[in-house]
C-alpha positions as a Markdown table, in Angstrom:
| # | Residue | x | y | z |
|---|---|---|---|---|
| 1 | Unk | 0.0 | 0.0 | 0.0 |
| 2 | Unk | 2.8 | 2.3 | 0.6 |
| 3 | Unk | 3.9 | 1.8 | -3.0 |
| 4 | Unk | 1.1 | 3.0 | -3.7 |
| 5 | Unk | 0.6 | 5.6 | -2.1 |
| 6 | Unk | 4.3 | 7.0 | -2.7 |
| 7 | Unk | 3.5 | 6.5 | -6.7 |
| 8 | Unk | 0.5 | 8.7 | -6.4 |
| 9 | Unk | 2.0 | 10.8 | -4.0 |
| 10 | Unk | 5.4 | 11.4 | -6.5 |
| 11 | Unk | 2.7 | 11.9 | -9.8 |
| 12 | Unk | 0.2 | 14.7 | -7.6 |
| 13 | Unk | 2.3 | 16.9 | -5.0 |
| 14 | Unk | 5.7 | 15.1 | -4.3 |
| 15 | Unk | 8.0 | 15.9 | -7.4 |
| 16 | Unk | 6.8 | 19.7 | -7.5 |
| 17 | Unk | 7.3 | 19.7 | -3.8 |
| 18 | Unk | 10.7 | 18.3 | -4.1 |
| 19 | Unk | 11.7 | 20.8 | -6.6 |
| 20 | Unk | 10.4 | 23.6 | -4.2 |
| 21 | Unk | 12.9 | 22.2 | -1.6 |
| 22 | Unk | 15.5 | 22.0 | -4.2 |
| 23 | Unk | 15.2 | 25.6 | -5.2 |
| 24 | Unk | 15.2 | 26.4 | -1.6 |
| 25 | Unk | 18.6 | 24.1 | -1.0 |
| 26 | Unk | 20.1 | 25.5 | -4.1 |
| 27 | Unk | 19.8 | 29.4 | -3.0 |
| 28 | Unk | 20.8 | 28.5 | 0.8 |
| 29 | Unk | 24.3 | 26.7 | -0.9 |
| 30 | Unk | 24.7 | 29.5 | -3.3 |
| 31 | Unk | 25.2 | 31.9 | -0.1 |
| 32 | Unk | 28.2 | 30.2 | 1.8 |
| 33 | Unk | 26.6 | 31.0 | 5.4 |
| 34 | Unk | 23.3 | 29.1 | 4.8 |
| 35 | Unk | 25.0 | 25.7 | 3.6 |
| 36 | Unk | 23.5 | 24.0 | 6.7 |
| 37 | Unk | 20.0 | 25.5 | 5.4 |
| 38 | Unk | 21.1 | 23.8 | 1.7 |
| 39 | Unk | 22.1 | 20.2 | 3.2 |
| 40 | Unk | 18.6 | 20.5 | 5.4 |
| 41 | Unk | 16.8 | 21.4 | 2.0 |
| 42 | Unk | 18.0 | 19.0 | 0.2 |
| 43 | Unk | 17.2 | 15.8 | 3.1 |
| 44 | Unk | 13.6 | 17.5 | 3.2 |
| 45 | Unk | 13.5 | 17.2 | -0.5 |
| 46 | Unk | 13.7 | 13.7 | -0.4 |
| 47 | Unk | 11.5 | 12.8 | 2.2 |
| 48 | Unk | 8.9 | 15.0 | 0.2 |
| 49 | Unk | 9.6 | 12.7 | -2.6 |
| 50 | Unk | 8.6 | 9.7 | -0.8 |
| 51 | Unk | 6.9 | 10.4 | 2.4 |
| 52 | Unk | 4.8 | 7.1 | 3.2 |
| 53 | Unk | 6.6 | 4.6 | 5.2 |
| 54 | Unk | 9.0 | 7.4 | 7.0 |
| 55 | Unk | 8.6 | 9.9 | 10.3 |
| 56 | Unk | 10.2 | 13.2 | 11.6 |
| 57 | Unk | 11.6 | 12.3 | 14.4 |
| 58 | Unk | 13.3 | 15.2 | 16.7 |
| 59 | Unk | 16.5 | 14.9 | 18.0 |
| 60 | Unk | 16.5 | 15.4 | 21.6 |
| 61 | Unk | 20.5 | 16.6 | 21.3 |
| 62 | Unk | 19.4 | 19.7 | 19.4 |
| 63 | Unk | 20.4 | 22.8 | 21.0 |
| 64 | Unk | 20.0 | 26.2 | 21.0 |
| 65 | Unk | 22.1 | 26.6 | 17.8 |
| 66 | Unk | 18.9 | 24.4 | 16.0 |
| 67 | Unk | 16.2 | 26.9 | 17.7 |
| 68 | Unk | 18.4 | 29.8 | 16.1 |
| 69 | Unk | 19.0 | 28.4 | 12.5 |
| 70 | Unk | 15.0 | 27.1 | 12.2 |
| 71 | Unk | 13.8 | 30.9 | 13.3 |
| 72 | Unk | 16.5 | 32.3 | 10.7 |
| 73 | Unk | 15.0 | 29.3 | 8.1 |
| 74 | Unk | 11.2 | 30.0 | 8.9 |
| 75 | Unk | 12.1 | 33.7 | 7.9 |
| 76 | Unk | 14.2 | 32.8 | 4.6 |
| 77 | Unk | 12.6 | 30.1 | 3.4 |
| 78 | Unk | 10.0 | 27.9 | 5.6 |
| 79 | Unk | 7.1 | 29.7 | 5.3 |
| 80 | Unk | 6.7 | 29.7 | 1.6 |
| 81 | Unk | 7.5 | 26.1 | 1.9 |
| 82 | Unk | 4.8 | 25.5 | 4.6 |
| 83 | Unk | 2.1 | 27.6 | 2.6 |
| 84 | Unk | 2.9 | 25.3 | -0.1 |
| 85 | Unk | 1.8 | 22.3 | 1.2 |
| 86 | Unk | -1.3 | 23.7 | 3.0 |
| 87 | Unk | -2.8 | 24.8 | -0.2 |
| 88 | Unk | -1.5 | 21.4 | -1.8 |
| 89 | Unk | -3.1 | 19.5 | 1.3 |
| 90 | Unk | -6.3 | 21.6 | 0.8 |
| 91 | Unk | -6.4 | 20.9 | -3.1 |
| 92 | Unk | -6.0 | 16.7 | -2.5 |
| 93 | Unk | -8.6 | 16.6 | 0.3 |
| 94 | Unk | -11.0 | 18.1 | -1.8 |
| 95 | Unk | -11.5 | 14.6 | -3.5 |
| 96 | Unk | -11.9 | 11.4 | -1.3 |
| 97 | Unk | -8.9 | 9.7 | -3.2 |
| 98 | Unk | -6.7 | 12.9 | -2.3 |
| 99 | Unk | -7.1 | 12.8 | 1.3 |
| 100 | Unk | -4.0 | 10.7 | 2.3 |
| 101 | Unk | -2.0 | 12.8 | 0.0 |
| 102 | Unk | -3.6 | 16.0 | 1.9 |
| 103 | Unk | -3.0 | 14.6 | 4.9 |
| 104 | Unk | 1.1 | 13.4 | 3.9 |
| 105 | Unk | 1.2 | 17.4 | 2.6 |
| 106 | Unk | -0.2 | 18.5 | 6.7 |
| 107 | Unk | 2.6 | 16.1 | 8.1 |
| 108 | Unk | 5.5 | 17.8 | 6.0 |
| 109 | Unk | 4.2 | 21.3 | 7.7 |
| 110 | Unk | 6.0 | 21.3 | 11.1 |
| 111 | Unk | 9.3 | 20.0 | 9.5 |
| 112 | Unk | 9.3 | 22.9 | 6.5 |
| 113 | Unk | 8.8 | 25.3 | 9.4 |
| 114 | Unk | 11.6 | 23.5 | 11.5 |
| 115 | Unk | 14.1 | 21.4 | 9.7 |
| 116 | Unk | 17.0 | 21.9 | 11.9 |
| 117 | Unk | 17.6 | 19.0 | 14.8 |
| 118 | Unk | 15.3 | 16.7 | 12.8 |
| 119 | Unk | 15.8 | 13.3 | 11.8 |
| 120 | Unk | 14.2 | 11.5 | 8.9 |
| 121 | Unk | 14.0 | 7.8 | 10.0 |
| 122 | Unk | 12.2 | 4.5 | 8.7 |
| 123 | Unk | 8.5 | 3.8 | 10.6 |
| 124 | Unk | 9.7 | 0.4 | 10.4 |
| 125 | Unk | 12.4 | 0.6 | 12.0 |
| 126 | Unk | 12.1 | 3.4 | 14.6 |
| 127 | Unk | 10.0 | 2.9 | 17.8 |
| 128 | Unk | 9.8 | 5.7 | 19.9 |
| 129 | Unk | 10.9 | 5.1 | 23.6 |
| 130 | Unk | 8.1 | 6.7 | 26.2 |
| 131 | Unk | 9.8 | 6.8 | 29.6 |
């Protein structure tokens, strides 16, 4: 079903989302300073490619330099991104097919907005730990 899904997902939203991510990585490595913005970019781009099967998982090592870098990225480029994928999420939930799409599109929101001190890990393989 994943298969699926990611096929579907790849012909409707992922590839043009990818590109935006691209775009985004491209510009951030073309100014020297943002190069950490570029490399996040880029690992976005391909979870956006191929979302079913894989979580944002938050790296509880992040520090303060992570809080600093995702305000600086929500400014430069995040919020674009994020408005991106609401109105993509909007557009597939208008048809019943669509909605897992739209729904994929509202799950990519909180890690366009923050990308720094984020992990993109297997749902397979990760369990979270609840102490």
């Amino acid at each position: 079903m994943r298969l699926l899904l990611n096929l579907i997902w790849l012909v409707f939203a992922g590839f043009w989302m990818a590109v935006g991510y691209a775009i985004a990585g491209l510009v951030a490595c073309v100014l020297i300073v943002t190069i950490p913005f570029g490399i996040a970019s880029f690992r976005i781009a391909a979870y956006a490619l191929w979302p079913f099967g894989r979580d944002v998982v938050r790296r509880p090592s992040a520090g303060a330099a992570s809080t600093i870098g995702n305000l600086l990225w929500i400014v430069l480029f995040g919020w674009w991104l994020a408005l991106g994928h609401v109105f993509t999420g909007i557009a597939l939930c208008l048809t019943i097919i669509g909605i897992p799409m739209g729904i994929a599109n509202f799950k990519l929101i909180p890690v366009s907005l923050m990308p720094l001190g984020s992990v993109i890990v297997d749902a397979d393989r990760y369990r979270p730990v609840y102490a």
